[in-house]
C-alpha positions as CSV (number, residue, x, y, z in Angstrom):
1,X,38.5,-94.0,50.9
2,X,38.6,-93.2,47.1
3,X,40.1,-95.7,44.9
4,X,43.3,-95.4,43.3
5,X,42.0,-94.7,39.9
6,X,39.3,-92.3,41.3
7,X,41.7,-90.1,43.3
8,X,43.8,-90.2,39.9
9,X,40.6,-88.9,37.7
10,X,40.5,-86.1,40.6
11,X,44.2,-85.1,40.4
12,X,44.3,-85.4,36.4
13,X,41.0,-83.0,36.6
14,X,42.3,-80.4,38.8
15,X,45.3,-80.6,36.6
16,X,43.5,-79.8,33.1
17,X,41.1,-77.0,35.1
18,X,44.2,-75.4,36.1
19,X,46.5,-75.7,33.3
20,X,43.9,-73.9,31.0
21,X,44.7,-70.5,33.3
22,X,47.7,-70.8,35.3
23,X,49.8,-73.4,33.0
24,X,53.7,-72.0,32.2
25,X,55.0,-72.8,29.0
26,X,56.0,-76.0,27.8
27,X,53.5,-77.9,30.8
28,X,52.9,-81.3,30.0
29,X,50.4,-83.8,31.1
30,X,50.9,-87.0,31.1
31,X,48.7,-90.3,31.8
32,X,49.1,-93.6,31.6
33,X,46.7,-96.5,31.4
34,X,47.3,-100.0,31.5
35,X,45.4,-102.8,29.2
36,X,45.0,-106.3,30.1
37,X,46.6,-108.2,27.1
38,X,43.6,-110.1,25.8
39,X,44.3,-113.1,22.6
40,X,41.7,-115.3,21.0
41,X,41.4,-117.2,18.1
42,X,38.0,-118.3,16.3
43,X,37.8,-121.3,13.5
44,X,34.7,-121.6,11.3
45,X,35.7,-124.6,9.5
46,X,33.9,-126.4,6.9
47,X,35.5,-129.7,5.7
48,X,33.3,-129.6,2.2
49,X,34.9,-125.8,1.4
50,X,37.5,-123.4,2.8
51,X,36.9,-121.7,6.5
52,X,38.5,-118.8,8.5
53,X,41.0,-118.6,11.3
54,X,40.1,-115.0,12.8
55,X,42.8,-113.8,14.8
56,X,42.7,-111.2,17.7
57,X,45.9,-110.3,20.1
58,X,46.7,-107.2,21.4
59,X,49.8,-108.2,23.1
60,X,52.5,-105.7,21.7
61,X,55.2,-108.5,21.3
62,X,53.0,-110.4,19.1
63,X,51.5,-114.0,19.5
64,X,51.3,-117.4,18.1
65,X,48.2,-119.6,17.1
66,X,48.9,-123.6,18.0
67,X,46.9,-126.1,16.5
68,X,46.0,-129.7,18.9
69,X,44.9,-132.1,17.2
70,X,43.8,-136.1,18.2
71,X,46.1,-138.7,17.2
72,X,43.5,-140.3,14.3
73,X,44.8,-136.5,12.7
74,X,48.3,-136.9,12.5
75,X,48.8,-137.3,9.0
76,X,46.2,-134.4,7.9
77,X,47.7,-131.1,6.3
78,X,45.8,-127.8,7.7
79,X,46.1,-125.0,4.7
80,X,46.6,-121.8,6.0
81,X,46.1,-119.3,3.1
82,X,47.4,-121.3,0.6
83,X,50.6,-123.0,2.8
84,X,50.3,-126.0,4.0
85,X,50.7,-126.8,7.1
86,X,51.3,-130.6,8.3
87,X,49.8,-131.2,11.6
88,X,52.6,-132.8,13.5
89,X,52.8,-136.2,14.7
90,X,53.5,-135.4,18.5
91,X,52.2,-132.3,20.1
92,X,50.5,-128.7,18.4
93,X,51.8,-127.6,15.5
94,X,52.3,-123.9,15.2
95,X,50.1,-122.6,12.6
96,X,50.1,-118.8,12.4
97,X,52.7,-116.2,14.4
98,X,52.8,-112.2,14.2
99,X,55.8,-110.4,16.2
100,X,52.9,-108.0,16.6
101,X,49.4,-106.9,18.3
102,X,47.2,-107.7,15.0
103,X,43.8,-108.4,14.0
104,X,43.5,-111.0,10.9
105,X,41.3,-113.6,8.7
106,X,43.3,-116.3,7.4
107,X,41.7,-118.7,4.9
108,X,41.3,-122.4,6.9
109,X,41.0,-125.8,5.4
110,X,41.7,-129.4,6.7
111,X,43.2,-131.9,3.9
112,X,42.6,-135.4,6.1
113,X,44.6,-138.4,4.7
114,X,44.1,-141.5,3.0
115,X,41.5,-139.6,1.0
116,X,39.0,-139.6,4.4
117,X,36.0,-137.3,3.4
118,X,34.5,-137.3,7.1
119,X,37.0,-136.3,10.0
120,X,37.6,-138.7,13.0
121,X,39.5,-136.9,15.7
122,X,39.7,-133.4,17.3
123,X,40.9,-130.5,16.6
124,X,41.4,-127.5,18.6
125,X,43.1,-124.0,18.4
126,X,45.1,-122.2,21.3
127,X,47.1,-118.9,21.2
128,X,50.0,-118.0,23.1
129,X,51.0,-114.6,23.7
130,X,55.2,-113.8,23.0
């Protein structure tokens, strides 16, 4: 037995070879495909200079980018192009959101507190499709 998408190939095939010929006006074909909604997020983060959040959702309601973070972080301040962005006390803290499938760099950097130069902690990124 074919598979579903197979037999659909067949059909949409015999379809185009015969509308060339035999179509009557105004014939439409139409097909539909389905895409697995696919989000990811990607830090390159430097704590001597600026890094990059790249973004990548193709969820057509949009998505929004969470930051976790340790508890030895929970007074640092993440800058997300030029905004800061105070990592909360209790829980992520929602650093970036787009009511749209969307493809972006965003400028990074991690301001740690009490004038730390060396980070103690974790930090982590997770996206969440709307």
């Amino acid at each position: 037995m074919l598979p579903r998408i197979a037999l659909t190939a067949l059909a949409a095939t015999a379809l185009v070879s015969t509308a060339a010929t035999a179509a009557p006006a105004g014939f439409t074909l139409e097909m539909t495909g389905y895409v697995p909604t696919i989000c990811h997020a990607q830090v390159q983060l430097n704590v001597a200079s600026p890094g990059t959040l790249d973004e990548f959702c193709n969820n057509a309601a949009g998505y929004e980018i969470y930051a976790e973070h340790s508890p030895e972080l929970a007074e640092a301040v993440l800058v997300v192009d030029g905004v800061d962005v105070p990592l909360s006390a209790s829980g992520p803290t929602r650093v970036s959101r787009s009511d749209h499938a969307d493809i972006a760099t965003r400028s990074l950097e991690l301001r740690l507190p009490d004038g730390r130069t060396a980070p103690n902690g974790t930090l982590s990124f997770r996206v969440v499709a709307l």
